[in-house]
VEXDOBA-62224 format. One record per residue: residue number from 1; residue in three letters; x, y, z of N, C-alpha, C in turn. Coordinates in nm, 3 decimals, padded with zeros to 5 digits, always signed. Each point is the difference from the previous one (the first is absolute). Example, Ala and Ser with C-alpha at 12.3 -4.5 7.8 and 13.67 -1.06 7.14 Angstrom:
! VEXDOBA-62224
[1; ALA; [+01.319; -00.569; +00.780]; [-00.089; +00.119; +00.000]; [+00.090; +00.120; +00.000]]
[2; SER; [-00.035; +00.105; -00.072]; [+00.082; +00.119; +00.006]; [-00.077; +00.109; +00.073]]
//
This chain:
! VEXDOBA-62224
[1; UNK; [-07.211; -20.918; +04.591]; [+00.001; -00.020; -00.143]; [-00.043; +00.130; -00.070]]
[2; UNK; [+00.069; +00.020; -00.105]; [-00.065; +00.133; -00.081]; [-00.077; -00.059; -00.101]]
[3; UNK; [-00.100; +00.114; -00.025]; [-00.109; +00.035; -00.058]; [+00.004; +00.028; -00.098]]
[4; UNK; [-00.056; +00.027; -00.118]; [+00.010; +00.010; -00.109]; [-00.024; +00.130; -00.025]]
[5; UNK; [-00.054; +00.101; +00.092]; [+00.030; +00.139; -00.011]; [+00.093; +00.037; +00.064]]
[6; UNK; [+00.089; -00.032; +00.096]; [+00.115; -00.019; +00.071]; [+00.096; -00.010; -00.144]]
[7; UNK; [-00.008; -00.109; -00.066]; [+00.133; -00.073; -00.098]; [-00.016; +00.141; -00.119]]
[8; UNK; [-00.133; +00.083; -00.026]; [-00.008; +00.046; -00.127]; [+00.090; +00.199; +00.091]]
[9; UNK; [-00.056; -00.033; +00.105]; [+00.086; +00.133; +00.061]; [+00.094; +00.004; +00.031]]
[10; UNK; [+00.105; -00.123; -00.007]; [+00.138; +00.020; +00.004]; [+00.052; -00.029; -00.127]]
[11; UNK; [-00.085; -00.039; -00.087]; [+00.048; +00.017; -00.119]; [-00.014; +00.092; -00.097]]
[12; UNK; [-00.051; +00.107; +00.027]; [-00.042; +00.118; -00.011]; [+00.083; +00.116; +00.102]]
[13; UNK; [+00.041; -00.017; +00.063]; [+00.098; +00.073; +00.086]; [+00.190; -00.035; -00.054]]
[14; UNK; [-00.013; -00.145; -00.041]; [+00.106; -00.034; -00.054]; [+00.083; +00.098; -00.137]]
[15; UNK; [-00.111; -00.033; -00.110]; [+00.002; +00.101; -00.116]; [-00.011; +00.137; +00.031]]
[16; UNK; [-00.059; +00.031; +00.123]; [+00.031; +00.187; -00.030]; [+00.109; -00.030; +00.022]]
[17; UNK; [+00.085; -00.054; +00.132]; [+00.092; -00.015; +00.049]; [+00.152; +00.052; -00.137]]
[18; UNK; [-00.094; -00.095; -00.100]; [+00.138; -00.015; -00.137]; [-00.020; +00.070; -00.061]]
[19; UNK; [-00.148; +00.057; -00.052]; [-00.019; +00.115; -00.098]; [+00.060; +00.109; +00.106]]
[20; UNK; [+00.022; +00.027; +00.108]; [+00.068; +00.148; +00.018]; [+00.166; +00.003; +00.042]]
[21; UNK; [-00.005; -00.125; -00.031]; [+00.209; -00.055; -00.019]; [+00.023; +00.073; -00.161]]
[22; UNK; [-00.084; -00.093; -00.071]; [-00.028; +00.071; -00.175]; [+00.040; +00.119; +00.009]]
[23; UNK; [-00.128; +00.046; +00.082]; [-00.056; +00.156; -00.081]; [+00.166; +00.064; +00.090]]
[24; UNK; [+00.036; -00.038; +00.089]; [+00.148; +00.094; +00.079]; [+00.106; -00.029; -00.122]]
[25; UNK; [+00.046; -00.133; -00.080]; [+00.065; +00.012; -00.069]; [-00.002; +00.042; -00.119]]
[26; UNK; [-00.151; +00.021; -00.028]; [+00.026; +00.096; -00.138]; [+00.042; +00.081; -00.083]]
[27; UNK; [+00.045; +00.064; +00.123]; [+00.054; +00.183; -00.021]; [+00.132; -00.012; -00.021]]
[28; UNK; [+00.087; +00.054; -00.087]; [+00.116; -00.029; -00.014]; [+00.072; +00.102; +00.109]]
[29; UNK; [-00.069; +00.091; +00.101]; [+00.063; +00.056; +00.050]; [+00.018; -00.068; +00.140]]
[30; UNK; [-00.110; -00.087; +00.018]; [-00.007; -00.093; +00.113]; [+00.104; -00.132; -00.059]]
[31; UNK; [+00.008; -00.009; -00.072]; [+00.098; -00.144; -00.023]; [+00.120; +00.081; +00.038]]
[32; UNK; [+00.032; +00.073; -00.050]; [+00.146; +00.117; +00.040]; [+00.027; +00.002; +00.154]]
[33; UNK; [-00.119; +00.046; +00.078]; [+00.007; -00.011; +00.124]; [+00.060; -00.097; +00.085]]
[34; UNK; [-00.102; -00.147; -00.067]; [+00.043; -00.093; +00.028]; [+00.132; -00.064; +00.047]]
[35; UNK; [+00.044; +00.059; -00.143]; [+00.167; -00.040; -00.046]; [+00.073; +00.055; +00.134]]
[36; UNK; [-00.021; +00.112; -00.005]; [+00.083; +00.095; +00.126]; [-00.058; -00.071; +00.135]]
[37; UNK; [-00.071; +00.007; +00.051]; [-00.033; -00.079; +00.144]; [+00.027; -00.155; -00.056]]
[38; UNK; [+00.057; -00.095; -00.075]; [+00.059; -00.057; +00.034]; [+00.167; -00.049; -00.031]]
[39; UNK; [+00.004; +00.177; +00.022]; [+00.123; -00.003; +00.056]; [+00.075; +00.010; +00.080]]
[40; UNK; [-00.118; +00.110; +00.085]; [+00.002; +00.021; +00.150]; [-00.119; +00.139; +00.041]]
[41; UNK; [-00.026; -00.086; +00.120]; [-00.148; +00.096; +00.045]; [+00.044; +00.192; +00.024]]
[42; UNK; [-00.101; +00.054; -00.081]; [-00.013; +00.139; -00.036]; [-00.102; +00.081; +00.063]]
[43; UNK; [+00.027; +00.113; +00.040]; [-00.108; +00.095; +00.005]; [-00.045; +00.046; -00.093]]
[44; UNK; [-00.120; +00.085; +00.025]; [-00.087; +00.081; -00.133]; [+00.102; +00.089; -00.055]]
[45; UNK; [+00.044; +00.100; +00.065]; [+00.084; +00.068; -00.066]; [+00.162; -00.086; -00.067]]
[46; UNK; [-00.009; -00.100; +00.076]; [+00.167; -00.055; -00.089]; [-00.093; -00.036; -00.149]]
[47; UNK; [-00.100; -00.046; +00.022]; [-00.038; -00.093; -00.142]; [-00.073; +00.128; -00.088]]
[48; UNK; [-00.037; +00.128; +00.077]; [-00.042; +00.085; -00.109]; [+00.100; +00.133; -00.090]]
[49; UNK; [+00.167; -00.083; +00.102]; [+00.108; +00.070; -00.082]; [+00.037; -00.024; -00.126]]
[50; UNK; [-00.063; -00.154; +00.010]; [+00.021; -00.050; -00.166]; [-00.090; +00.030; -00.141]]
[51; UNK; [-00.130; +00.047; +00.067]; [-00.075; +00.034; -00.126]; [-00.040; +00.161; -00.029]]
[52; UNK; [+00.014; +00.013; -00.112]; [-00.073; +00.131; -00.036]; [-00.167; +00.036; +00.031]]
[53; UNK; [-00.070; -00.030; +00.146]; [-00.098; +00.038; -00.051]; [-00.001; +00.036; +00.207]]
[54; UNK; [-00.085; +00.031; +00.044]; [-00.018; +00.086; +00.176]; [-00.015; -00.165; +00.053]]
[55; UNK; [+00.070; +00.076; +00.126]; [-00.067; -00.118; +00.111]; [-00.144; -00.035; +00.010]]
[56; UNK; [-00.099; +00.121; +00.018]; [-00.150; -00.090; +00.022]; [+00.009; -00.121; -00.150]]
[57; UNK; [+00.045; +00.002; -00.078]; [-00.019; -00.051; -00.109]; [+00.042; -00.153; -00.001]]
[58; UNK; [+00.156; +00.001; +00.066]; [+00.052; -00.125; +00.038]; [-00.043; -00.065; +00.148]]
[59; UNK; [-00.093; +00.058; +00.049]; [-00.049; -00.004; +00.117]; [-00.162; -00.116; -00.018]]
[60; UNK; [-00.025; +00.071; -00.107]; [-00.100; -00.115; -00.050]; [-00.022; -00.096; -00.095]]
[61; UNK; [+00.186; -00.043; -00.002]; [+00.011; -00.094; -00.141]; [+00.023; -00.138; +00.151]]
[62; UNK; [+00.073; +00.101; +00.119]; [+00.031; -00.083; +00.088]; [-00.142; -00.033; +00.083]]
[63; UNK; [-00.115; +00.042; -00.001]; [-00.095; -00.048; +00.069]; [-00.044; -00.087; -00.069]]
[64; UNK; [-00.025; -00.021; -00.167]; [-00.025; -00.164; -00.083]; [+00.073; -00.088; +00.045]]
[65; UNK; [+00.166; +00.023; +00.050]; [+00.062; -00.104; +00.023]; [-00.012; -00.048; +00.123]]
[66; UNK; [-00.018; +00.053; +00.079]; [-00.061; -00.055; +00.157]; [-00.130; -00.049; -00.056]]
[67; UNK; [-00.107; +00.047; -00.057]; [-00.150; -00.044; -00.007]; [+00.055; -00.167; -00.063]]
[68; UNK; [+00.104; +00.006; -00.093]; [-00.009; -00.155; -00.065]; [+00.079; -00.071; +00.072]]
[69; UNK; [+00.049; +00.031; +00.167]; [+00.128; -00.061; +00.072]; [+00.090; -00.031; -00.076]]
[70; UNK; [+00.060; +00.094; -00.074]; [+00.132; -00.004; -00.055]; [+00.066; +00.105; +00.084]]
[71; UNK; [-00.019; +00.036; +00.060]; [+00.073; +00.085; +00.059]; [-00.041; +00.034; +00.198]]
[72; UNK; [+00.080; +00.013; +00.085]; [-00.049; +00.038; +00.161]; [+00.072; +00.173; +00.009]]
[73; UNK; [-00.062; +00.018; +00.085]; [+00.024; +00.152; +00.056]; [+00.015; +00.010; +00.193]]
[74; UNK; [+00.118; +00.029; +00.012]; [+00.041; -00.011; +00.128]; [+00.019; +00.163; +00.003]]
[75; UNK; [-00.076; +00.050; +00.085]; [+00.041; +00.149; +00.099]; [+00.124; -00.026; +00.051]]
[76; UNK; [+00.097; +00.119; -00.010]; [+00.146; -00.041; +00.061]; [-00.003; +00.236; +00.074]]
[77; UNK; [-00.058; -00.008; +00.074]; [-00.010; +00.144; +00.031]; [-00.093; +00.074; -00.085]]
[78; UNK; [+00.036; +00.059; -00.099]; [-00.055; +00.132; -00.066]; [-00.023; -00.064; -00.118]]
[79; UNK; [+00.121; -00.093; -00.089]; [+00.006; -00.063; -00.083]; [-00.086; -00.164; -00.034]]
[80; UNK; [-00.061; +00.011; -00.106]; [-00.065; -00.169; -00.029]; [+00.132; -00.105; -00.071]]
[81; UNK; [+00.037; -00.080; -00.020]; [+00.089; -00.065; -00.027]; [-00.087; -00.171; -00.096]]
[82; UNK; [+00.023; +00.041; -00.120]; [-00.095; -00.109; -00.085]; [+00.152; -00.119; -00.003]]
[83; UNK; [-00.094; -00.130; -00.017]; [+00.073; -00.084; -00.011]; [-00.063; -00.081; -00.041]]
[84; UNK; [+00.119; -00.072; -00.097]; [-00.096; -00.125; -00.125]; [-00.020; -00.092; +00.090]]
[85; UNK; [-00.121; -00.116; -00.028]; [-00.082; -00.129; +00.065]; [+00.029; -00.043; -00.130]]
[86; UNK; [+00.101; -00.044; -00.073]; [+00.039; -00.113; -00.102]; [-00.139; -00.114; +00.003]]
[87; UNK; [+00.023; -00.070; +00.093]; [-00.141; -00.121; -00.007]; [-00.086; +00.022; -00.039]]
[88; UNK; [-00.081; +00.137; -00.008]; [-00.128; -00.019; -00.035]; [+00.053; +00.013; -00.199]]
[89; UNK; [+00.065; +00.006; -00.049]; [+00.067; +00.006; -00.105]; [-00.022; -00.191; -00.044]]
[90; UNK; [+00.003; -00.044; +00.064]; [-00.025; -00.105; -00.042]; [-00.118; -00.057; -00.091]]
[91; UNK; [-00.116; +00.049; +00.050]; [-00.101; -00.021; -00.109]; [+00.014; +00.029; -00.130]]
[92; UNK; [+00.107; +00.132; -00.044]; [+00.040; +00.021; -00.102]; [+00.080; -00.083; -00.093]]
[93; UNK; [+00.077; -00.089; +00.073]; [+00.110; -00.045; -00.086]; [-00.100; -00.114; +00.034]]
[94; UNK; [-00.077; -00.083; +00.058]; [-00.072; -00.136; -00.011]; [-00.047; +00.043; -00.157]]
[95; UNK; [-00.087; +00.124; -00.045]; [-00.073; -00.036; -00.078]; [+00.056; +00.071; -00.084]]
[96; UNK; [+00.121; +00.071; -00.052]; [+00.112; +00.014; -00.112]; [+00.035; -00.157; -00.030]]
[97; UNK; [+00.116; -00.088; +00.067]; [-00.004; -00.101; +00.063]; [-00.083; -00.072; -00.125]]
[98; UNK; [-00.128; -00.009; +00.010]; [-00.124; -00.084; -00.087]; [+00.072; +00.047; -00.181]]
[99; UNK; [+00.016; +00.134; -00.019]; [+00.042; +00.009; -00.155]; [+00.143; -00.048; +00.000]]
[100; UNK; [+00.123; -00.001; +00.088]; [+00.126; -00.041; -00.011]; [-00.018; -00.141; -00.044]]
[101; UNK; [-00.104; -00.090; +00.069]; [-00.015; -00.139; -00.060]; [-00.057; +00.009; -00.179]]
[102; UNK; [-00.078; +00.062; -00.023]; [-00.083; -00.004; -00.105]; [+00.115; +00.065; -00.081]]
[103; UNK; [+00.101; +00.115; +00.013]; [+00.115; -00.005; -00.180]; [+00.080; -00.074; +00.110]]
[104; UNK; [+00.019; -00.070; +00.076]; [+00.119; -00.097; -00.003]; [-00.051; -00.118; -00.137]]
[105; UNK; [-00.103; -00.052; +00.038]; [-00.049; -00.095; -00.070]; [-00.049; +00.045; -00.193]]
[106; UNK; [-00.005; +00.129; -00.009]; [-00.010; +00.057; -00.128]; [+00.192; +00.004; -00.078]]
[107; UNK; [+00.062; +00.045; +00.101]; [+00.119; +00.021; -00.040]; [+00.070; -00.132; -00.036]]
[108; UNK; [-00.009; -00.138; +00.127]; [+00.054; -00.088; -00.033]; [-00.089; -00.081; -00.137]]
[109; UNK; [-00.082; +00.025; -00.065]; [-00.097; -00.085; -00.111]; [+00.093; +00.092; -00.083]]
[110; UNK; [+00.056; +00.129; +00.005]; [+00.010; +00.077; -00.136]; [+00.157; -00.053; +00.032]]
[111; UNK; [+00.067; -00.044; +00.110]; [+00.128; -00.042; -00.078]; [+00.016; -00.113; -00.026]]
[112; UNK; [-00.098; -00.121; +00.090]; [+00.005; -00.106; -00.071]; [-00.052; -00.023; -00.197]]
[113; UNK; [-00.129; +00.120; -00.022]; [-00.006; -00.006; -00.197]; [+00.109; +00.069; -00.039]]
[114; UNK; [+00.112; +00.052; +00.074]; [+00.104; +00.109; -00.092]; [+00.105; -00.135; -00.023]]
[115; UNK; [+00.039; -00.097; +00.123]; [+00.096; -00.092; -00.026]; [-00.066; -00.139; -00.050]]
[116; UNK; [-00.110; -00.006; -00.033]; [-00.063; -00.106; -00.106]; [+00.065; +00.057; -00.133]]
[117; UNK; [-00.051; +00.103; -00.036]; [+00.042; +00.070; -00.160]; [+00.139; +00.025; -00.028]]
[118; UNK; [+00.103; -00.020; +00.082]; [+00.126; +00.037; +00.006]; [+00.030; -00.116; -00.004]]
//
């Protein structure tokens, strides 16, 4: 049976878990990334052909995204090869997800008062 310092440390391991999914999608240069590994898995240099700024640079937009398992890194020889983990993406859209209900239900009240008055 777990413990109640047991239940408060996996629930506390849970939330970093999501605050560093967050903090990886923040960056609009990491959502970009994103986009591209899931389109198909990239090396550092394929994914730092696309931006204007050095590899060490895209090198550590890609270590947030492994830190928030949005992303794995497979050695393939000389080369690292990043590849999207979609699933852990899930926590994201559960709790987007929560506001899609809240203006569904704003939107349908504002067209049910638009076709009362009509």
């Amino acid at each position: 049976m777990i413990n109640q310092k047991q239940t408060r440390q996996l629930i506390s391991r849970q939330q970093q878990s999501k605050q560093a999914i967050f903090k990886a999608i923040a960056d609009p240069t990491r959502r970009t990334i994103i986009g591209m590994l899931a389109e198909q898995s990239l090396s550092v240099n394929e994914i730092a052909q696309n931006f204007d700024m050095s590899r060490p640079a895209i090198a550590k937009h890609l270590v947030v995204l492994k830190d928030g398992n949005i992303i794995t890194v497979e050695k393939q020889g000389r080369e690292r090869i990043n590849s999207l983990c979609p699933q852990s993406l899930k926590s994201v859209a559960d709790w987007v997800s929560q506001y899609n209900r809240f203006w569904d239900e704003k939107l349908n009240n504002l067209k049910s008062a638009i076709e009362e008055d009509t």
